[in-house]
C-alpha positions as CSV (number, residue, x, y, z in Angstrom):
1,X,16.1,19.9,12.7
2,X,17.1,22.1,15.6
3,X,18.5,24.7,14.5
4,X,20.3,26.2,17.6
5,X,23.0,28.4,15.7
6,X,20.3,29.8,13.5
7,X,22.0,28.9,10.6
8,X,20.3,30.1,7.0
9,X,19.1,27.1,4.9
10,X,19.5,26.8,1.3
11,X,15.0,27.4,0.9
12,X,15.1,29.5,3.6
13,X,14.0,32.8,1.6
14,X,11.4,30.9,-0.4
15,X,10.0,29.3,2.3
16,X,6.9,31.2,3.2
17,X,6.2,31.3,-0.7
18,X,3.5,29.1,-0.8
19,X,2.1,29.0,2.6
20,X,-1.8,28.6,3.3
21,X,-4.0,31.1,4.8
22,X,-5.3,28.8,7.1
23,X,-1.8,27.9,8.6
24,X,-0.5,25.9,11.6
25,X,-1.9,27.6,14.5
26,X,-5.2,25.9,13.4
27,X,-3.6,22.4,14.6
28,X,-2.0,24.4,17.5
29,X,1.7,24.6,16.4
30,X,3.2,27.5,17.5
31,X,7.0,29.1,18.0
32,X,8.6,27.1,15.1
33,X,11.5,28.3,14.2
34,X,10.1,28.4,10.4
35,X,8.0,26.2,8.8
36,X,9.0,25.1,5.2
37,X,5.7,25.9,3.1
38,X,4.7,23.4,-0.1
39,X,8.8,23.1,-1.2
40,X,9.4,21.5,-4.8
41,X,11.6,18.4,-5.1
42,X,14.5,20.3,-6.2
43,X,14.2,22.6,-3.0
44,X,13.7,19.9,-0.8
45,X,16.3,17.6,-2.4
46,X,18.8,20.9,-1.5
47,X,17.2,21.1,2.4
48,X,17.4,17.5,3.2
49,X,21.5,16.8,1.9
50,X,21.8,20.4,3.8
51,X,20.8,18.8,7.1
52,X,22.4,15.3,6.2
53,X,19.5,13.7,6.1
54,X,20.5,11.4,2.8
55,X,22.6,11.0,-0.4
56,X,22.4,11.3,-4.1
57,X,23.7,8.4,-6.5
58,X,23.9,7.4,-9.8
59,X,21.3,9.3,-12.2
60,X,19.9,11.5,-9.4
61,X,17.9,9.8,-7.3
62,X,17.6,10.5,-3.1
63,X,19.2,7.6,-1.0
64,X,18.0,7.5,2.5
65,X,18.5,5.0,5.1
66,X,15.5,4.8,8.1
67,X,17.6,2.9,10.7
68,X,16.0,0.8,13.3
69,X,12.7,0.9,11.0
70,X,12.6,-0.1,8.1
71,X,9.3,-1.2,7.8
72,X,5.6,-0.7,9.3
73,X,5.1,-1.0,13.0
74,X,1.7,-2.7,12.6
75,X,1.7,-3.3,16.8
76,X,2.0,0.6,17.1
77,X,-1.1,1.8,15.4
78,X,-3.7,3.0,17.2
79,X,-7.5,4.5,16.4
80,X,-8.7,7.3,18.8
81,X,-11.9,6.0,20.7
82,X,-14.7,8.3,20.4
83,X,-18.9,7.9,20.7
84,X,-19.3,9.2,17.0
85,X,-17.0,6.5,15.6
86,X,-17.1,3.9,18.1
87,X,-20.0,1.5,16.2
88,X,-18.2,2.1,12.9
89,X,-14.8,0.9,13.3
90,X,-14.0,-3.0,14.1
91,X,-12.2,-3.4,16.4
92,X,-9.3,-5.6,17.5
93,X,-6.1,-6.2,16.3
94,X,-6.0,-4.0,13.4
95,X,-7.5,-1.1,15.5
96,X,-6.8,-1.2,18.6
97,X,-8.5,1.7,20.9
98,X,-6.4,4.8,22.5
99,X,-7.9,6.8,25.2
100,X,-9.0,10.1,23.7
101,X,-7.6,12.0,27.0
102,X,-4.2,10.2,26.3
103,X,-4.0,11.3,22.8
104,X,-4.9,15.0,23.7
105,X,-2.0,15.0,26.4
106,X,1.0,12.9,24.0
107,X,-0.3,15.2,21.4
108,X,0.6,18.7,23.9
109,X,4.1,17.0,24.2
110,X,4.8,16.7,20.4
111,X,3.9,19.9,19.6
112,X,6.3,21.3,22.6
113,X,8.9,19.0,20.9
114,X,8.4,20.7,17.6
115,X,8.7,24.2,19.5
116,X,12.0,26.1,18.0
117,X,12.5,23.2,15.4
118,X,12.0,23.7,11.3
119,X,9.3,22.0,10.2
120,X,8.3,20.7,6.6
121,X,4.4,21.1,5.2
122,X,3.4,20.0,2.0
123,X,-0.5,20.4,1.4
124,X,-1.7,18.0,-1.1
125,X,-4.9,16.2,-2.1
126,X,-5.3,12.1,-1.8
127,X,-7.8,11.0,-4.6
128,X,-7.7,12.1,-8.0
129,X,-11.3,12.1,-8.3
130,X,-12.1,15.7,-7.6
131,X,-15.4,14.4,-6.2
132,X,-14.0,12.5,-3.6
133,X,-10.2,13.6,-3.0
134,X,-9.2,14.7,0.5
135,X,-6.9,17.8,1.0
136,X,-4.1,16.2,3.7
137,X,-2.1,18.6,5.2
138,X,1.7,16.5,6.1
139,X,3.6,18.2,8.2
140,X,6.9,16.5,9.0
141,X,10.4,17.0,10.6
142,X,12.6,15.7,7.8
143,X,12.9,17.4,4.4
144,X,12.5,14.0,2.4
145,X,9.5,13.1,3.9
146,X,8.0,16.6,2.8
147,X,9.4,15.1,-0.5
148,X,7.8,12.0,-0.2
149,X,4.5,13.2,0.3
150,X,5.2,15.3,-2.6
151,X,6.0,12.1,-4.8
152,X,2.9,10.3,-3.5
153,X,0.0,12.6,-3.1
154,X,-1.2,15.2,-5.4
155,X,-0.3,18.6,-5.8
156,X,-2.4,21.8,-5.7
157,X,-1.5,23.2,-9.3
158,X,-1.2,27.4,-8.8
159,X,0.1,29.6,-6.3
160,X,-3.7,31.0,-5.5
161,X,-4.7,27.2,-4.8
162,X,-1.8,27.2,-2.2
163,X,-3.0,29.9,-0.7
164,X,-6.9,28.6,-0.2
165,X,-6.0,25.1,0.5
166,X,-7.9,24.2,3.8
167,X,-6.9,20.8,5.2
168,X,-9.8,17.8,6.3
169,X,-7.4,15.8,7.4
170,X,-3.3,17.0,9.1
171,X,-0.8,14.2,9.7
172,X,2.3,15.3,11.8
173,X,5.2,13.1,11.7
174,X,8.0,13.8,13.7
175,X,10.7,10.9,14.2
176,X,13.0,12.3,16.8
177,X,9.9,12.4,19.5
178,X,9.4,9.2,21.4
179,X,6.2,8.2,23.5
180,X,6.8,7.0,27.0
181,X,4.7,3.8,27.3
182,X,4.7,3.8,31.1
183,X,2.9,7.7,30.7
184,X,0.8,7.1,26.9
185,X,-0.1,3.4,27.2
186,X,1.4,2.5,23.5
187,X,3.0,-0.6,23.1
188,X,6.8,1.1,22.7
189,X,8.1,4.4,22.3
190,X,6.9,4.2,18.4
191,X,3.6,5.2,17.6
192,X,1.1,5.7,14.9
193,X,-2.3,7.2,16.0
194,X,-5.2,8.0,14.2
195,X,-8.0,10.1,15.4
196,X,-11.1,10.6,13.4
197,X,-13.0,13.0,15.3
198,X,-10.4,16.0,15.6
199,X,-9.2,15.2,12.0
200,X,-5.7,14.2,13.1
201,X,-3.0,11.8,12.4
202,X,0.3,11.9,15.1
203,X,3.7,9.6,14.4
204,X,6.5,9.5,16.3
205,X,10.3,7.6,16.8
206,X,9.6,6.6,13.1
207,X,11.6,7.5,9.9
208,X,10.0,4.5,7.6
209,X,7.8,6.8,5.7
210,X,5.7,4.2,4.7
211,X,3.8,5.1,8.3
212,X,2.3,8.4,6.4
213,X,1.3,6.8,3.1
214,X,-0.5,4.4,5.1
215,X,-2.1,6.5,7.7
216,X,-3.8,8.7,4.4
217,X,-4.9,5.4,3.1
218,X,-6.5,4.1,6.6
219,X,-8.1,7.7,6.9
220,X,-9.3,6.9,3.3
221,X,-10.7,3.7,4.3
222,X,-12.8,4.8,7.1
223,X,-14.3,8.3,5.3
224,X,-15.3,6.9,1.9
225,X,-17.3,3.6,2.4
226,X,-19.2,5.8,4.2
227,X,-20.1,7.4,0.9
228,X,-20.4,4.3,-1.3
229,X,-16.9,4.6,-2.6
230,X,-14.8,1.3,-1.9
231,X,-11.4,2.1,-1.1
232,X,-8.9,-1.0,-2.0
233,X,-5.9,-2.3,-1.8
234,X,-4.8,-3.1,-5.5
235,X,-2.8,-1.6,-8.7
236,X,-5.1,-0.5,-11.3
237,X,-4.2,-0.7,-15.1
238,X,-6.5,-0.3,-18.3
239,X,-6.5,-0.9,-22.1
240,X,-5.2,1.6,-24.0
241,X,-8.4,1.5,-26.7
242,X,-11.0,1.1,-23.6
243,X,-11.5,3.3,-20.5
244,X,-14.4,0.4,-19.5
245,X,-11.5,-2.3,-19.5
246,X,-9.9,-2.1,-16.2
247,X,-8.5,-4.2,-14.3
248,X,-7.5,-4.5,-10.5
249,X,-5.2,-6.5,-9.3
250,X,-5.4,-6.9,-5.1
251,X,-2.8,-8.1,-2.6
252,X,-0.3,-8.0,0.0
253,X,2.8,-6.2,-0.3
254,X,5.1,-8.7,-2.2
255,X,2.3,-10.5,-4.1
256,X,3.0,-8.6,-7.5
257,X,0.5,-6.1,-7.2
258,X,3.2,-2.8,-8.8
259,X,5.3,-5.2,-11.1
260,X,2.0,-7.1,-12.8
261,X,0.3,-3.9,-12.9
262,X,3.6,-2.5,-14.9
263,X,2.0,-4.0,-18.0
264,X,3.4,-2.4,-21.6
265,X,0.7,-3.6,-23.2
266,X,-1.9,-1.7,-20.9
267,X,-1.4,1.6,-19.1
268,X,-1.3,2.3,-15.6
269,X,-3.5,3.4,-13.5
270,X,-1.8,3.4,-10.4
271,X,0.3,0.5,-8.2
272,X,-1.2,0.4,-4.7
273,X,-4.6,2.2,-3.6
274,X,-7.5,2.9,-5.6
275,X,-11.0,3.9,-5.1
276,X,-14.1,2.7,-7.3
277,X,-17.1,5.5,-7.7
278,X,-20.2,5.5,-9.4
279,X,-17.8,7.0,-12.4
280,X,-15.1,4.6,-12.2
281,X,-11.5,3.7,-10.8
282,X,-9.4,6.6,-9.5
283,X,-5.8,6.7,-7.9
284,X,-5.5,7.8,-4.7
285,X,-2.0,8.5,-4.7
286,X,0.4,10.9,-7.2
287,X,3.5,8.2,-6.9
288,X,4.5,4.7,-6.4
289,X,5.8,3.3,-3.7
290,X,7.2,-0.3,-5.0
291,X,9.8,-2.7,-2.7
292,X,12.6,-2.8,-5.2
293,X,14.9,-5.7,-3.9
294,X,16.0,-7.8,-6.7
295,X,14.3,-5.7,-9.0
296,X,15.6,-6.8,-12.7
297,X,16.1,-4.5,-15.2
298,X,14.9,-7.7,-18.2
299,X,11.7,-8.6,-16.0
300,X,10.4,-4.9,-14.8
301,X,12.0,-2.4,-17.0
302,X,9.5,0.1,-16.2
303,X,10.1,0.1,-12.4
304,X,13.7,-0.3,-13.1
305,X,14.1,2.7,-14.7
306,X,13.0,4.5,-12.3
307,X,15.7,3.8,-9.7
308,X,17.8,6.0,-12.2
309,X,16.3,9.2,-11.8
310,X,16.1,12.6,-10.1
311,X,12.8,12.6,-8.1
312,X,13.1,8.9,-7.0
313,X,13.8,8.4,-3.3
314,X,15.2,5.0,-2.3
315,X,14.9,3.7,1.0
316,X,17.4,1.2,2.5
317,X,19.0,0.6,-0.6
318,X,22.6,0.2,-0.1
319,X,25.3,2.0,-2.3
320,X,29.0,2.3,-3.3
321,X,29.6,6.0,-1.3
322,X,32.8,6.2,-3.9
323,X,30.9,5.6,-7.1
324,X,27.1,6.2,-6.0
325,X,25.6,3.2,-8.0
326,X,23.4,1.4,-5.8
327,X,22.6,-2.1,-5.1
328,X,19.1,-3.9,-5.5
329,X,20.0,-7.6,-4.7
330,X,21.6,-6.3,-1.2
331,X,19.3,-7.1,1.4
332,X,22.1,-6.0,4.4
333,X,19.4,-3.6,5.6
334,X,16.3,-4.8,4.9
335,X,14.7,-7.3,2.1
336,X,11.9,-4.3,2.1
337,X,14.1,-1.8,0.3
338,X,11.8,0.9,-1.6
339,X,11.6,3.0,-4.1
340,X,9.5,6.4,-3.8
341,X,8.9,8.0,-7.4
342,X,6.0,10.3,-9.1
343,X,3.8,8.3,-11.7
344,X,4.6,10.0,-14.6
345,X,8.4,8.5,-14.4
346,X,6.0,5.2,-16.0
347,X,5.9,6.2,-19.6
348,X,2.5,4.3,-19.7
349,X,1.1,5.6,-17.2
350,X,-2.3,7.3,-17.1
351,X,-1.8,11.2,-16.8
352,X,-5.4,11.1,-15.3
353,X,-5.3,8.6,-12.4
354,X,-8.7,7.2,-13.3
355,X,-10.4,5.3,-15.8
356,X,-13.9,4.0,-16.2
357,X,-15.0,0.2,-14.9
358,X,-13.2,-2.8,-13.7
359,X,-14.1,-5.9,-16.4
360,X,-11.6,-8.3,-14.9
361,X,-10.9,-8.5,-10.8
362,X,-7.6,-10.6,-9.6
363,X,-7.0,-11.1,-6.7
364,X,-3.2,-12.0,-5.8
365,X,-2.2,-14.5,-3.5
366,X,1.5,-15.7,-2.6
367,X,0.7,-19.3,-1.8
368,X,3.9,-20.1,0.5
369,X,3.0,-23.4,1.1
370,X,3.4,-24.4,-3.3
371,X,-0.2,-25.9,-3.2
372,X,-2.7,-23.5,-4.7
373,X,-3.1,-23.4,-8.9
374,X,-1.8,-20.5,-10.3
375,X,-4.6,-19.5,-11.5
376,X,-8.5,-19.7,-10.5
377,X,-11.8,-18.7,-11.7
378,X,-14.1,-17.3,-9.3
379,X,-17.7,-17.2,-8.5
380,X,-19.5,-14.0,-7.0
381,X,-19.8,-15.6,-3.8
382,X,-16.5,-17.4,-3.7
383,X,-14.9,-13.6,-5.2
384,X,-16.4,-12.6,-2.0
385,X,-14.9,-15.7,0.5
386,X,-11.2,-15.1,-0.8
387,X,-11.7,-10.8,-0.6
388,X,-13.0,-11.7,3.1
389,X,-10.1,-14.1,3.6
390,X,-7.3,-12.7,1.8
391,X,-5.5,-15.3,2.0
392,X,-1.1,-14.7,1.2
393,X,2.0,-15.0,2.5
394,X,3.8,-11.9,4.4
395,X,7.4,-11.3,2.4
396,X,10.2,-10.9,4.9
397,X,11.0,-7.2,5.6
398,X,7.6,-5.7,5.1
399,X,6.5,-5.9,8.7
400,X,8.7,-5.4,11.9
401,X,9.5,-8.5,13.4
402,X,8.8,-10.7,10.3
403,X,12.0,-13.2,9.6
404,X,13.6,-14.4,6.4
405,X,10.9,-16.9,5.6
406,X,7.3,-16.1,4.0
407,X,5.0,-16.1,6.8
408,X,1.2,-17.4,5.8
409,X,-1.4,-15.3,6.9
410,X,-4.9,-13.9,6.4
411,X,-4.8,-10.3,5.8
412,X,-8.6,-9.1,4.9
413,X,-9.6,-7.3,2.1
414,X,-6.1,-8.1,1.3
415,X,-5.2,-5.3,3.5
416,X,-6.0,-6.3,7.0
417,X,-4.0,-3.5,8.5
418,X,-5.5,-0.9,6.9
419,X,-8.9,-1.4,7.1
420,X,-11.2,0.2,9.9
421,X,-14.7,-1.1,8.9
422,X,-15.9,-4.7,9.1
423,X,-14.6,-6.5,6.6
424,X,-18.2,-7.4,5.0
425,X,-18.9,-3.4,5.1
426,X,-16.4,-3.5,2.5
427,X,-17.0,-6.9,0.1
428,X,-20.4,-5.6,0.5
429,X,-20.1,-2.7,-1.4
430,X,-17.5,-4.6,-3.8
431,X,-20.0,-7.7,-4.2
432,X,-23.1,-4.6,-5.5
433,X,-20.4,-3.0,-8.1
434,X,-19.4,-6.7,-9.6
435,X,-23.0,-7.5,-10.0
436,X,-23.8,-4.0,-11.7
437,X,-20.7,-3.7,-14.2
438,X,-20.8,-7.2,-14.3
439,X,-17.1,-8.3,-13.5
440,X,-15.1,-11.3,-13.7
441,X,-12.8,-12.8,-10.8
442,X,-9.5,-14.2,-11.1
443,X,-7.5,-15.8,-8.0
444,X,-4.0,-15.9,-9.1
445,X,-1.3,-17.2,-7.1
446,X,2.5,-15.7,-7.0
447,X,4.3,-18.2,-4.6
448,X,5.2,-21.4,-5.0
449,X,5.3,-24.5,-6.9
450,X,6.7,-27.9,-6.4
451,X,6.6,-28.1,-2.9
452,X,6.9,-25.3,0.2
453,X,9.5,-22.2,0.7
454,X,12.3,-24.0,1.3
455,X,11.7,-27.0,-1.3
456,X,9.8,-25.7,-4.3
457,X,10.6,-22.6,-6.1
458,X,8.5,-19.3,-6.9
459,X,6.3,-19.5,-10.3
460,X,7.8,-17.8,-13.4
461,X,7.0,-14.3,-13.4
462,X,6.8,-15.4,-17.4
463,X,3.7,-17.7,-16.8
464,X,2.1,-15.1,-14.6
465,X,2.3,-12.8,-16.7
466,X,0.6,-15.5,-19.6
467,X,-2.2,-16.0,-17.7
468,X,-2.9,-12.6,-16.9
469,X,-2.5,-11.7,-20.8
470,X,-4.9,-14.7,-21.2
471,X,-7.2,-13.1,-19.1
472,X,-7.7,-9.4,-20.2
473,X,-7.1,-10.6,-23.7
474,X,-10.3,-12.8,-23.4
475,X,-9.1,-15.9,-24.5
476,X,-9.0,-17.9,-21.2
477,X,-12.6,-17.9,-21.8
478,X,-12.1,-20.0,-24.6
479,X,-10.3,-23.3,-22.6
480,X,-11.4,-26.2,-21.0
481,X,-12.1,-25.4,-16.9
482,X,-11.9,-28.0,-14.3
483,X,-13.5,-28.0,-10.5
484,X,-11.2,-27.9,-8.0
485,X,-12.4,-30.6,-5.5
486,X,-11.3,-28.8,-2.1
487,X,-12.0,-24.9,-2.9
488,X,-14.8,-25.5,-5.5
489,X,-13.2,-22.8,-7.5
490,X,-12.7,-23.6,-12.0
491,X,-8.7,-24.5,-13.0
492,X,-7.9,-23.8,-16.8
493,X,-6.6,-26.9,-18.1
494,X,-4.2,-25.3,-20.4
495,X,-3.7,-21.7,-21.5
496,X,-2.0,-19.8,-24.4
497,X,2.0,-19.5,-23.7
498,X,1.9,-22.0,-20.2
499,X,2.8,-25.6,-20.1
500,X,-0.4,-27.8,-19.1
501,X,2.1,-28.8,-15.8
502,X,2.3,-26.0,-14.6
503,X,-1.7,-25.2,-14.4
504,X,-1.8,-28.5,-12.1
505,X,0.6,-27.8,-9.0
506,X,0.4,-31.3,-7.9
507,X,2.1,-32.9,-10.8
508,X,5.1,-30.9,-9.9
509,X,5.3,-32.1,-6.1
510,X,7.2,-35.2,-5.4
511,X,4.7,-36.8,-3.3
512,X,1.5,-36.3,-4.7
513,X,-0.2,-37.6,-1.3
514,X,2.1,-35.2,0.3
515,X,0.3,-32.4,-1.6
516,X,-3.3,-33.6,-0.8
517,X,-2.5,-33.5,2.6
518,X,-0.8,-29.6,2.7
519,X,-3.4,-29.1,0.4
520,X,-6.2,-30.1,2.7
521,X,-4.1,-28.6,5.8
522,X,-4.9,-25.1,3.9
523,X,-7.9,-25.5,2.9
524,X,-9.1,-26.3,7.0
525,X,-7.1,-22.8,7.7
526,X,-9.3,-21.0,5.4
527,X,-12.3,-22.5,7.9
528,X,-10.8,-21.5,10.5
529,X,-9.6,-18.3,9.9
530,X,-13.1,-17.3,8.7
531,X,-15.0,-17.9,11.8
532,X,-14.1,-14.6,13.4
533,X,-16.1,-13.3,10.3
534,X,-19.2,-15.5,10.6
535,X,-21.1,-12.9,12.7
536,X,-21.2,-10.5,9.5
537,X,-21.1,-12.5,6.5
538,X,-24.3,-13.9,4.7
539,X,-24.8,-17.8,4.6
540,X,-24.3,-17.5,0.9
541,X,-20.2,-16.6,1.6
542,X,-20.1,-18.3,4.1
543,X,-20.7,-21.5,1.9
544,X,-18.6,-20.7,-0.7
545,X,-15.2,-21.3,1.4
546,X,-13.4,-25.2,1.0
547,X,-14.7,-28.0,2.0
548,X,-12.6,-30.1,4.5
């Protein structure tokens, strides 16, 4: 905020409380009017209805609406070229290059923009493996993003840790600047830019704040497979009588990866990105961030809950401004309405945000096209094709530009977007931990059934939830398996809870040549979409896709 009139804010005589030695003239930021130093929630809830930046409703929680955004600009991300990390990152249309001159000059401007203007910090660690976590330092121009980061990320836990906390990585986010593409060469006046070298992350003319959670993961992608460490895209829960009985659950936004990791009969781990050590399976994040459209209070009571309480942020949800309840299954603003909220609001969760080793790997697939089983048992290799391929569908809403209907796609690593080495870099290091802790792999699709979007209609939550329970329970091990004749992957005949139909897709289409034919249509995508791949993959993958 610009605070012209000079106005006194309600955290205004706390606000230098907890502020670092090592402060923001390090980054260059200079002639604030005050920056806002590591604010609790209840502080920052106070600052951000202060300044109109949202609304409270029903129970508590912060209602915010992000206008023109409401979802990632995936077109406006950009990686800093540089000599030291030029042959590391993969470039193309996931990381596309920025000038390093460019970045220094658009980088001047923001911080002239930010000159006379309050500012939020929150310093906060991503990784809850102390041997790997990286201290982020977010500085942002809205008060509920400094909340945001505060639900997501973790906390230092004393006043002297405040005070010693030393950024490796600082992310300024500041929506109210714009580029000028004819000046910065970015793609609009939105931007998202990532540079390794000086150890700095700029956004801009963006309030989704899905852009910072994301940026800490992509910085967390590139820094720790350099260490052995593979950083994923997946929800994480774990037995309550085993720490060695994990299991991971990977996919797109929309594929189930929050609500099928919201387990009562395990505990949680965490819902969206996790890292996997020599010692185990750690959080990265402090929070969930979980799209809560249609959210049901019978099917996910867990998540549910959440959207009742003080500390939850909700983004794009809209409301009743007479009687504050708010309503899930309104999709006016966006189908990719969110809900921002600390872990500990899961009663299951793990108060550790790690656990030992994976013993079951599923990987989550939203088959739009109603044609892949609902459930698949996978080889090494072929656990190593569909990683590579990450095959899904994108759900309307989490992407600009993306329309009502499911859009198939290949995302890699089942998290295209985020990733900055070559894919293989990555199913490498996944392909040496299944060998050595000796994992099993589950493709598990959460689309459709009985034809295509538009025909069919999306599986049961219920019999997804039956064949997971069959799976960390052990006793899909038990049941008949059949080939698959296209994708060479094993189909359970029948399983505990599931009706034999439904484990055979075809049998539920109208036209079962129909099927063959989508079916096969697929399976040649999958070629396809792995030949940009073929440079990097060993022959051994490379034979473990369909055959066409």
């Amino acid at each position: 905020m610009n605070n012209l009139l000079n106005i006194k804010t309600p955290a205004e005589s706390i606000a230098q409380t907890r502020k670092a030695d090592y402060n923001l003239s390090n980054q260059g930021a200079g002639n604030l009017r005050l920056a806002y130093w590591n604010l609790p929630t209840e502080a920052l809830y106070e600052e951000a209805i202060f300044r109109g930046e949202g609304v409270t409703s029903i129970g508590g929680p912060f209602v915010v609406n992000t206008g023109k955004h409401t979802a990632r600009s995936a077109n406006d991300k950009f990686i800093v070229r540089h000599i030291d990390s030029e042959k590391q990152v993969w470039w193309g249309v996931y990381n596309r290059p920025f000038a390093a001159e460019k970045f220094e000059a658009l980088y001047g401007r923001l911080l002239g923009f930010l000159q006379g203007r309050d500012v939020f910090v929150q310093d906060v660690y991503a990784g809850a493996d102390t041997n790997y976590r990286l201290p982020v330092r977010v500085v942002t121009e809205l008060a509920w993003h400094s909340m945001f980061v505060r639900n997501m990320f973790l906390p230092p836990q004393s006043l002297e840790e405040y005070k010693r906390f030393v950024p490796e990585f600082t992310i300024l986010a500041a929506p109210g600047f714009k580029a000028v593409p004819s000046i910065d060469n970015t793609n609009s006046e939105t931007f998202i830019i990532l540079n390794f070298e000086k150890k700095l992350a700029i956004i801009g003319n963006t309030v989704y704040a899905g852009e910072i959670k994301k940026s800490v993961f992509t910085i967390l992608n590139y820094l720790l497979p350099l260490e052995g460490v593979l950083s994923m895209h997946c929800s994480a829960n774990v037995s309550p009588t085993d720490a060695n009985d994990v299991a991971l659950f990977f996919g797109l936004s929309g594929t189930g990866k929050t609500t099928l990791s919201a387990d009562p009969t395990r505990r949680l781990i965490g819902d969206d990105e996790h890292g996997w050590s020599d010692d185990g399976v750690f959080n990265f994040e402090g929070g969930c961030y979980a799209k809560v459209i249609g959210l049901s209070a019978t099917a996910e009571p867990e998540i549910y809950a959440t959207t009742k309480k003080f500390g939850t942020i909700l983004e794009n949800v809209p409301f009743d401004p007479v009687t504050r309840y708010i309503d899930l299954d309104d999709d006016t603003l966006t189908e990719n309405t969110r809900a921002s909220y600390p872990l500990e609001f899961i009663d299951n969760a793990v108060p550790e945000k790690k656990a030992g080793h994976p013993k079951n790997i599923i990987f989550l697939t939203c088959d739009a096209s109603g044609v892949m089983p609902p459930i698949a048992r996978l080889t090494l290799n072929q656990a190593l094709y569909q990683f590579i391929s990450g095959y899904t569908s994108k759900i309307a809403g989490t992407e600009v530009g993306l329309g009502k209907e499911p859009e198939i796609t290949f995302s890699a690593c089942f998290g295209g977007p985020f990733m900055v080495h070559h894919p293989y870099y990555y199913a490498d290091i996944l392909k040496r931990k299944i060998e050595r802790y000796s994992v099993k792999c589950w493709l598990v699709n959460t689309g459709w059934v009985g034809g295509a979007y538009g025909v069919g209609k999306r599986i049961s939550i219920k019999y997804t939830r039956a064949l997971l329970s069959a799976v960390l329970t052990g006793k899909l091990d038990k049941v008949k398996f059949a080939k698959d004749p296209v994708f060479g992957f094993e189909v359970p005949t029948q399983c505990p809870d599931v009706p034999d139909e439904v484990l055979n897709p075809s049998s539920s289409w109208a036209d079962t040549k129909e099927y063959d034919k989508k079916y096969r249509q697929l399976a040649a995508r999958f070629v396809e979409n792995f030949k940009k791949f073929e440079d990097g993959c060993p022959p051994e993958v490379l034979a473990s896709g369909p055959k066409v």
